[in-house]
N, CA and C atoms as a LAMMPS dump frame, in Angstrom:
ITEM: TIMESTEP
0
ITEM: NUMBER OF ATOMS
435
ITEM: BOX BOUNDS ff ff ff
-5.0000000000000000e+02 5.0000000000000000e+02
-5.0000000000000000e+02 5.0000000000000000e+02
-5.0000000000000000e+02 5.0000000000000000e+02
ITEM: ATOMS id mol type element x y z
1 1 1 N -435.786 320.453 -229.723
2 1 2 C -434.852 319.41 -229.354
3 1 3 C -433.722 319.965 -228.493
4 2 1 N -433.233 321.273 -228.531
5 2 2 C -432.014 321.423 -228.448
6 2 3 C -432.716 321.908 -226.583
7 3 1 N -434.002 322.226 -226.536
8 3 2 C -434.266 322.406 -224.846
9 3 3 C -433.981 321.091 -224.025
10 4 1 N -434.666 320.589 -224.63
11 4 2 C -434.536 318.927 -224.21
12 4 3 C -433.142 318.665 -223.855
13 5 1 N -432.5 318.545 -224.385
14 5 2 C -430.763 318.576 -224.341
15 5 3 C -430.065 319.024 -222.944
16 6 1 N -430.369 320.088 -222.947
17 6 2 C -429.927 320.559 -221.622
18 6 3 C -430.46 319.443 -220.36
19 7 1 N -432.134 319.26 -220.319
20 7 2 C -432.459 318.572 -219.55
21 7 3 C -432.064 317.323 -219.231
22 8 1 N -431.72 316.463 -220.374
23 8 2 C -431.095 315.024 -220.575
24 8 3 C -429.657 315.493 -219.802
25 9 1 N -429.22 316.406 -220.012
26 9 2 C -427.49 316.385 -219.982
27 9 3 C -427.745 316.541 -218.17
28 10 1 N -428.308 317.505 -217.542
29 10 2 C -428.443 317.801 -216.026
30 10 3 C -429.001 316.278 -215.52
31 11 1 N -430.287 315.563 -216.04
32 11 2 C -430.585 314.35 -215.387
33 11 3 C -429.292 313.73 -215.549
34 12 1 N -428.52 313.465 -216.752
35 12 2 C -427.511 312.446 -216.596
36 12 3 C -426.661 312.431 -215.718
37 13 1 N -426.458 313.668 -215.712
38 13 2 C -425.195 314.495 -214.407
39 13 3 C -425.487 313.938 -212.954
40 14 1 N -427.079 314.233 -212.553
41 14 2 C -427.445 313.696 -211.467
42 14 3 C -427.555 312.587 -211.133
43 15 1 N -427.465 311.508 -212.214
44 15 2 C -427.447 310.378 -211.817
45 15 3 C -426.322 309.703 -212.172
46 16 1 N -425.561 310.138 -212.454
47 16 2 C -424.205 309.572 -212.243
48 16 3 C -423.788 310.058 -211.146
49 17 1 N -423.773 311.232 -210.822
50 17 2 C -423.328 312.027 -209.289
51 17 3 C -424.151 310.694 -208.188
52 18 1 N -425.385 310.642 -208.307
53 18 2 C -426.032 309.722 -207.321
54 18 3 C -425.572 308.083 -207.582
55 19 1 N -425.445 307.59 -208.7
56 19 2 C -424.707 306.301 -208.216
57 19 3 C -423.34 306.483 -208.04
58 20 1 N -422.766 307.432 -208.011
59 20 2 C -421.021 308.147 -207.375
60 20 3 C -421.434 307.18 -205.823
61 21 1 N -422.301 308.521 -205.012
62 21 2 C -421.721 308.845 -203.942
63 21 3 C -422.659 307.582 -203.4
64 22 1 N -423.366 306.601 -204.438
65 22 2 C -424.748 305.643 -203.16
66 22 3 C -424.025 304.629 -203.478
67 23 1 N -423.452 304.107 -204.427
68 23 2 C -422.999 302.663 -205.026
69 23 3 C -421.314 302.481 -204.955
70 24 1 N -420.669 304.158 -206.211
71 24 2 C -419.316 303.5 -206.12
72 24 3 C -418.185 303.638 -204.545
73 25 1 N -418.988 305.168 -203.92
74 25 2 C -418.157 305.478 -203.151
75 25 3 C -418.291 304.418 -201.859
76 26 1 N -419.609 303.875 -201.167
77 26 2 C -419.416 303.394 -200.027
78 26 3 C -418.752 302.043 -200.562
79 27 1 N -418.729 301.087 -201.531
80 27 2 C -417.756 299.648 -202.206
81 27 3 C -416.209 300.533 -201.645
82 28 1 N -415.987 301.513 -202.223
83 28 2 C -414.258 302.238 -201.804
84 28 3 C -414.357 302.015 -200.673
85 29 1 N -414.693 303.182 -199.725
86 29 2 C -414.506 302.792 -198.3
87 29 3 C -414.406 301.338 -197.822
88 30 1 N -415.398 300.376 -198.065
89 30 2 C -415.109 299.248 -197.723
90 30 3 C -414.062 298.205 -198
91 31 1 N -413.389 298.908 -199.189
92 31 2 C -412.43 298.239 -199.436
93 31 3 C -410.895 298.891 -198.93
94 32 1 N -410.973 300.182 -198.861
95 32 2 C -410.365 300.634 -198.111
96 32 3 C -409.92 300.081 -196.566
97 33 1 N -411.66 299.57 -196.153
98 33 2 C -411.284 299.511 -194.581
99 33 3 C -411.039 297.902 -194.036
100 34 1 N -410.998 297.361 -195.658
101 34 2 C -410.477 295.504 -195.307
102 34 3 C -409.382 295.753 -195.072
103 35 1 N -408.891 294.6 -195.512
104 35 2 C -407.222 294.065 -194.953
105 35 3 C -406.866 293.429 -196.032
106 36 1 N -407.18 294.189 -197.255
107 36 2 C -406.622 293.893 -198.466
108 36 3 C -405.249 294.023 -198.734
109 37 1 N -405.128 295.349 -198.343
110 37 2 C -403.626 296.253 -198.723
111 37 3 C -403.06 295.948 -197.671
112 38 1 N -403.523 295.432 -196.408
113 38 2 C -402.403 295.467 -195.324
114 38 3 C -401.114 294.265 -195.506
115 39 1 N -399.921 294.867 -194.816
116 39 2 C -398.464 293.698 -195.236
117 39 3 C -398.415 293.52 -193.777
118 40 1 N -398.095 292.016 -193.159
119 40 2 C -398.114 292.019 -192.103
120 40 3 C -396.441 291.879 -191.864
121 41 1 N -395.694 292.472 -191.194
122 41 2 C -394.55 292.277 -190.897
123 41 3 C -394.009 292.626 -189.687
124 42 1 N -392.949 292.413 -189.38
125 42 2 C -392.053 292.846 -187.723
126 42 3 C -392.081 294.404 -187.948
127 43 1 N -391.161 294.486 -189.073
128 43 2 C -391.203 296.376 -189.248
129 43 3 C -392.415 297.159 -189.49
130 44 1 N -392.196 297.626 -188.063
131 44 2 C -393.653 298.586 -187.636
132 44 3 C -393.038 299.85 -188.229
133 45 1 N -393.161 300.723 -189.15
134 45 2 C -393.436 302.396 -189.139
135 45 3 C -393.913 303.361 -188.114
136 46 1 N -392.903 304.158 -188.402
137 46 2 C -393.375 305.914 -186.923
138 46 3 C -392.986 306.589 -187.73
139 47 1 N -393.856 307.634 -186.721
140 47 2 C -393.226 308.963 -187.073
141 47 3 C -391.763 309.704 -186.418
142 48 1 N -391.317 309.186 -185.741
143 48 2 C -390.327 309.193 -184.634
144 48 3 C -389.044 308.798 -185.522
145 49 1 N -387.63 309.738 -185.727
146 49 2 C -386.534 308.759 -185.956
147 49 3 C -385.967 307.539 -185.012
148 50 1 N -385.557 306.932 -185.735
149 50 2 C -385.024 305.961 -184.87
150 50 3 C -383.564 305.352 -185.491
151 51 1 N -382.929 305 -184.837
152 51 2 C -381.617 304.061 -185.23
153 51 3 C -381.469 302.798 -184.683
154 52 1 N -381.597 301.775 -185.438
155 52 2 C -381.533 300.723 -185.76
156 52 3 C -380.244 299.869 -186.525
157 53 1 N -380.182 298.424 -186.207
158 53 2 C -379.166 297.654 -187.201
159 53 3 C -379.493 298.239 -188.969
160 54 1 N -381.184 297.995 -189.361
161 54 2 C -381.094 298.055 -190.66
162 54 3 C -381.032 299.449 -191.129
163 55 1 N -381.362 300.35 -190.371
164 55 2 C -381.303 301.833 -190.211
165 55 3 C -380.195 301.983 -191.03
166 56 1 N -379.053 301.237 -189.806
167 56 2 C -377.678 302.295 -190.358
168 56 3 C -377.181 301.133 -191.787
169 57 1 N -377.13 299.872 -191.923
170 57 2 C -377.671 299.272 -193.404
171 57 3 C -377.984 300.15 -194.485
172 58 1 N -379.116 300.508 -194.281
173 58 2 C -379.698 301.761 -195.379
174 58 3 C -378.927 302.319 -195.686
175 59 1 N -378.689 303.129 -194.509
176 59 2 C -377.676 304.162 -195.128
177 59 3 C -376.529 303.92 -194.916
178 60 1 N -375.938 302.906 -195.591
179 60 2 C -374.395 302.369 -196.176
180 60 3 C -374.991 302.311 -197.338
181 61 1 N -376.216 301.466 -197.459
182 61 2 C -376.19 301.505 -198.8
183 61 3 C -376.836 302.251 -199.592
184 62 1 N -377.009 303.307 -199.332
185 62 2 C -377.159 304.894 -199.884
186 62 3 C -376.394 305.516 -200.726
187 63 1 N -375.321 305.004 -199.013
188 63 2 C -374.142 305.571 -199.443
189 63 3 C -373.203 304.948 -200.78
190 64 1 N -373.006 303.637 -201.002
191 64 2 C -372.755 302.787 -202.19
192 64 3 C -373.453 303.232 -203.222
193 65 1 N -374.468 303.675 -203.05
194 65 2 C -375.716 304.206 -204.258
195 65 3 C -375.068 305.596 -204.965
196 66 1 N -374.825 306.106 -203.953
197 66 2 C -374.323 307.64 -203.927
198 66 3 C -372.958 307.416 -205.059
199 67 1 N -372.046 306.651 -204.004
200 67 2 C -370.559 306.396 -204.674
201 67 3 C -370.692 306.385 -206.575
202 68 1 N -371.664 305.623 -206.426
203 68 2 C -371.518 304.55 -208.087
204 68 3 C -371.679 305.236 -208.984
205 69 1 N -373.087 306.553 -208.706
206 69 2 C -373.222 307.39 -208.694
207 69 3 C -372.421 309.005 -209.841
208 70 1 N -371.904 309.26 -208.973
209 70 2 C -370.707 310.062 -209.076
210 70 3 C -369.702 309.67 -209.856
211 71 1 N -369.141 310.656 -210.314
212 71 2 C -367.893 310.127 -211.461
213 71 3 C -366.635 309.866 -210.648
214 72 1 N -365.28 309.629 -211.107
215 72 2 C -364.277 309.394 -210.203
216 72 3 C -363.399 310.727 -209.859
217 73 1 N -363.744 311.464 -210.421
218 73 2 C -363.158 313.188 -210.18
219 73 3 C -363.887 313.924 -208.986
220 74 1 N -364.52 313.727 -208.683
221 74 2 C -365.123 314.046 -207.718
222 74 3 C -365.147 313.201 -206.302
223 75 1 N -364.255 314.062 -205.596
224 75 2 C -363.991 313.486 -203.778
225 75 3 C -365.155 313.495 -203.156
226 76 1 N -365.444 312.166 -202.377
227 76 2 C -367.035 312.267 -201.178
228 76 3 C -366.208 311.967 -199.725
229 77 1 N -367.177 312.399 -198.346
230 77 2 C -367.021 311.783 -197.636
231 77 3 C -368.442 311.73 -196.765
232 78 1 N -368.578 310.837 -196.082
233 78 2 C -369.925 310.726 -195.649
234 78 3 C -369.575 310.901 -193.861
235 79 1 N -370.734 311.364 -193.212
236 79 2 C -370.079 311.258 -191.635
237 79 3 C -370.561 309.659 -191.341
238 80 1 N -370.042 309.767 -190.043
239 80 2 C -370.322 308.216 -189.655
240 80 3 C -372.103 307.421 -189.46
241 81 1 N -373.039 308.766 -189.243
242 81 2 C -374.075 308.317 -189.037
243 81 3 C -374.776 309.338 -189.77
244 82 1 N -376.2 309.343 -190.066
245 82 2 C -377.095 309.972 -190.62
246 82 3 C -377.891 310.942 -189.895
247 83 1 N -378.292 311.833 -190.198
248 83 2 C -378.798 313.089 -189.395
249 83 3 C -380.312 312.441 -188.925
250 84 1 N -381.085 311.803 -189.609
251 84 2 C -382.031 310.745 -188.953
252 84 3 C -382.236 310.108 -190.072
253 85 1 N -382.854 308.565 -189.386
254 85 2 C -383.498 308.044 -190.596
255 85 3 C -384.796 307.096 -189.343
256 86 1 N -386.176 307.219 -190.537
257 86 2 C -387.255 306.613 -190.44
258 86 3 C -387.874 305.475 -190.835
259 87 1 N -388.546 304.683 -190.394
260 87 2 C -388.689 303.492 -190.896
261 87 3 C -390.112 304.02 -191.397
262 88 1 N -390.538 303.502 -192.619
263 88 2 C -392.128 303.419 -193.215
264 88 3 C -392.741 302.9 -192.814
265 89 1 N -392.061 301.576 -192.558
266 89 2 C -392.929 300.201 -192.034
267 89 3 C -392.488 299.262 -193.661
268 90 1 N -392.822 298.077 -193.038
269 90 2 C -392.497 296.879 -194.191
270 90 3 C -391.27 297.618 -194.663
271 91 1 N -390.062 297.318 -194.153
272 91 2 C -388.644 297.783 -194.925
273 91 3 C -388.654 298.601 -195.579
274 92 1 N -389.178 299.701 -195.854
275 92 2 C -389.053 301.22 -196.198
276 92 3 C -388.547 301.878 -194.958
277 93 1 N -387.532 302.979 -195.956
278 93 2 C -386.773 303.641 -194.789
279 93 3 C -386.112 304.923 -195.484
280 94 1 N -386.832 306.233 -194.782
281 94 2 C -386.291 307.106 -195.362
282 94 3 C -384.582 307.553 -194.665
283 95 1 N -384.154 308.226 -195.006
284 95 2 C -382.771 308.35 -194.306
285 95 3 C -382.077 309.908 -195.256
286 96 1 N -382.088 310.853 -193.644
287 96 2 C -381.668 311.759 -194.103
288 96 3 C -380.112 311.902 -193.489
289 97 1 N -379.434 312.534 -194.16
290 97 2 C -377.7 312.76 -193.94
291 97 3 C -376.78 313.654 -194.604
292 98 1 N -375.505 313.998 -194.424
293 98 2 C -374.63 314.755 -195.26
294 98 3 C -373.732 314.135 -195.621
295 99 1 N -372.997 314.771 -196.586
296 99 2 C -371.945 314.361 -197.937
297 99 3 C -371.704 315.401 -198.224
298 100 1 N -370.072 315.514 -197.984
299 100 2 C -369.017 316.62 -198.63
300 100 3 C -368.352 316.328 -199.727
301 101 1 N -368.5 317.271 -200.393
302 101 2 C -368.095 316.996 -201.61
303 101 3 C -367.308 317.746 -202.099
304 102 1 N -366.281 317.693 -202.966
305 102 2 C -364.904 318.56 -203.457
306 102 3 C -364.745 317.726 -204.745
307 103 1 N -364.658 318.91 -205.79
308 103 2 C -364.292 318.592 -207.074
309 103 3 C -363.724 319.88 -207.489
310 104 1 N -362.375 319.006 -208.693
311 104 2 C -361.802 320.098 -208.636
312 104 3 C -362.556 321.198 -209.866
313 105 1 N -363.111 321.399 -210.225
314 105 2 C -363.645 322.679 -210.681
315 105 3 C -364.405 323.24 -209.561
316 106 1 N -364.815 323.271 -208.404
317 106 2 C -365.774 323.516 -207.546
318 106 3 C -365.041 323.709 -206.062
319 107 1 N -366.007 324.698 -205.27
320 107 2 C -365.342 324.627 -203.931
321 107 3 C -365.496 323.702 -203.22
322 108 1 N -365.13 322.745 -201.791
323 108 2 C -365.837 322.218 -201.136
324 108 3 C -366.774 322.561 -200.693
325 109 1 N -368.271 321.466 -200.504
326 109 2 C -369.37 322.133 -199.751
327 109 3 C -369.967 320.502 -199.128
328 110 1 N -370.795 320.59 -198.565
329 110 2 C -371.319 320.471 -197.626
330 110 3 C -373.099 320.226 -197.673
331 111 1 N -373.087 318.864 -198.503
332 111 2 C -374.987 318.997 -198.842
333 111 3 C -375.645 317.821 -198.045
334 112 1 N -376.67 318.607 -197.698
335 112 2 C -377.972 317.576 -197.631
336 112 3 C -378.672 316.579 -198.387
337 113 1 N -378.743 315.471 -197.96
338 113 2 C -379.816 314.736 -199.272
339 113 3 C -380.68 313.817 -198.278
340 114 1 N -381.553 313.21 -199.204
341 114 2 C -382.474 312.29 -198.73
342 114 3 C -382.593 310.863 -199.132
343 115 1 N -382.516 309.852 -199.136
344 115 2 C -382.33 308.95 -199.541
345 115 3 C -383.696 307.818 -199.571
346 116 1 N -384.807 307.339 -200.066
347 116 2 C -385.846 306.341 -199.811
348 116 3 C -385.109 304.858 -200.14
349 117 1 N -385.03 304.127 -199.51
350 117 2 C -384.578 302.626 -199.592
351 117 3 C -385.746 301.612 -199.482
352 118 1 N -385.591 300.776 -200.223
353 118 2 C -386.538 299.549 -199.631
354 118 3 C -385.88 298.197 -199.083
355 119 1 N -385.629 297.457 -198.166
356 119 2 C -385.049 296.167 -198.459
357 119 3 C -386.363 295.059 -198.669
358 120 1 N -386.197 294.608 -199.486
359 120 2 C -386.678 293.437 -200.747
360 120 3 C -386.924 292.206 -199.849
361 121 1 N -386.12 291.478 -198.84
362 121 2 C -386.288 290.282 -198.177
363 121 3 C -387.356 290.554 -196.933
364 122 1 N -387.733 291.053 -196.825
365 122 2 C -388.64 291.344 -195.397
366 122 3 C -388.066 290.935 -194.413
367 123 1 N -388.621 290.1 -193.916
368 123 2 C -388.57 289.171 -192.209
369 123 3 C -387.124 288.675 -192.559
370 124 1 N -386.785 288.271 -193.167
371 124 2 C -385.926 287.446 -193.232
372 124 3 C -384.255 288.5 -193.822
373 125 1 N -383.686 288.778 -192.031
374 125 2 C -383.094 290.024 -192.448
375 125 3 C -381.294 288.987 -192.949
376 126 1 N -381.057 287.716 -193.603
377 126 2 C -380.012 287.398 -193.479
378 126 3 C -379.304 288.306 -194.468
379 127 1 N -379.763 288.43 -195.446
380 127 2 C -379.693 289.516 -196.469
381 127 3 C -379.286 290.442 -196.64
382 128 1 N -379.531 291.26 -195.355
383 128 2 C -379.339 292.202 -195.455
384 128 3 C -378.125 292.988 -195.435
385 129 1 N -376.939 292.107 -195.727
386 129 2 C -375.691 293.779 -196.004
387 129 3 C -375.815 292.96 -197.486
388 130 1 N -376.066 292.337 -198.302
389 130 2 C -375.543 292.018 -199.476
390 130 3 C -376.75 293.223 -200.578
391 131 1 N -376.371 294.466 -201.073
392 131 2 C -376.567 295.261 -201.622
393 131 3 C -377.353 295.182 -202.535
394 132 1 N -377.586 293.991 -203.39
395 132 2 C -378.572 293.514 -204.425
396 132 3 C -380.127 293.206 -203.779
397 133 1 N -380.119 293.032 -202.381
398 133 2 C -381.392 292.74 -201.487
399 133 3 C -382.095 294.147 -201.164
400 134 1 N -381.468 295.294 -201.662
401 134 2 C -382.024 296.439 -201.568
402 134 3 C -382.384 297.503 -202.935
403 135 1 N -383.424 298.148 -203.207
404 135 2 C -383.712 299.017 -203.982
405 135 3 C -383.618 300.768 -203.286
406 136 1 N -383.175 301.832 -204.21
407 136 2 C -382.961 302.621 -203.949
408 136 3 C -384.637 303.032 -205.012
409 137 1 N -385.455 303.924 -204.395
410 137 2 C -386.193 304.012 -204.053
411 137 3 C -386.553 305.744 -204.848
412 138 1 N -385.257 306.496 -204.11
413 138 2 C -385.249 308.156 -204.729
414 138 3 C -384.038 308.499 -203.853
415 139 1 N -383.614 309.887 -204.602
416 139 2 C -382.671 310.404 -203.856
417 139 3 C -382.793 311.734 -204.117
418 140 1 N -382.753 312.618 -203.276
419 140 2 C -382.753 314.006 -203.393
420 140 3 C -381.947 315.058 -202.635
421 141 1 N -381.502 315.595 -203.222
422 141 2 C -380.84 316.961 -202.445
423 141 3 C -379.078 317.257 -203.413
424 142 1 N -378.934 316.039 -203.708
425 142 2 C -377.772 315.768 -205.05
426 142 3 C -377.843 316.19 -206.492
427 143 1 N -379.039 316.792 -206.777
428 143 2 C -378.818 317.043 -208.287
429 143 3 C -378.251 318.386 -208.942
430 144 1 N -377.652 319.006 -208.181
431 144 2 C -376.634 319.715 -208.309
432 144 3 C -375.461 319.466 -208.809
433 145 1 N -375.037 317.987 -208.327
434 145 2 C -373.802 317.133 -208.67
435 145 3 C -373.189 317.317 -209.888
């Protein structure tokens, strides 16, 4: 019995491997290559920075994100614009920038972070400075703070 075993266990192997790659994998691809997942919207995604109205949006409200953030002992200042920020596409927008920071146990310095935003209303940008129409997404380069 126990030869047998082996043999059952290798056929099973092979035929799960063969309805893998004949049955489940080409259904993926095809669903992959509909227009299931696609969002149709104005905001096209690149790879390219760009600056934009909702661009610099974002990153205000990053920056509000940042503020709320932080305790009140601790001084920020942000520069006026962001070192770049990218659109994803469909209102995703990464946005990179600096923030100085001074607290008094600490020296001043001078950090990098990253910020992922989403705005929530799509097409319909009336929305967009009122802060609740946006999700903060991630933030990185701050956890030092």
């Amino acid at each position: 019995m126990k030869k047998y075993s082996i043999i059952i266990f290798i056929l099973g192997l092979s035929t799960l491997l063969l309805i893998q790659s004949k049955v489940v994998m080409p259904f993926v691809y095809k669903v992959i290559q509909s227009d299931i997942f696609l969002v149709d919207s104005k905001d096209q995604g690149g790879q390219a920075p760009i600056s934009t109205q909702l661009t610099n949006i974002a990153y205000m409200h990053c920056n509000t994100y940042i503020k709320s953030k932080l305790g009140p002992d601790i001084s920020i200042s942000f520069s006026e614009k962001p070192i770049n920020a990218w659109s994803l596409g469909n209102y995703q927008y990464v946005i990179n920038a600096e923030i100085d920071i001074s607290n008094p146990t600490t020296n001043p310095a001078t950090k990098k972070y990253v910020c992922r935003i989403n705005y929530k209303n799509g097409d319909n940008e009336e929305g967009s400075l009122d802060y609740t129409n946006w999700s903060i997404e991630g933030l990185s380069g701050l956890d030092a703070i």
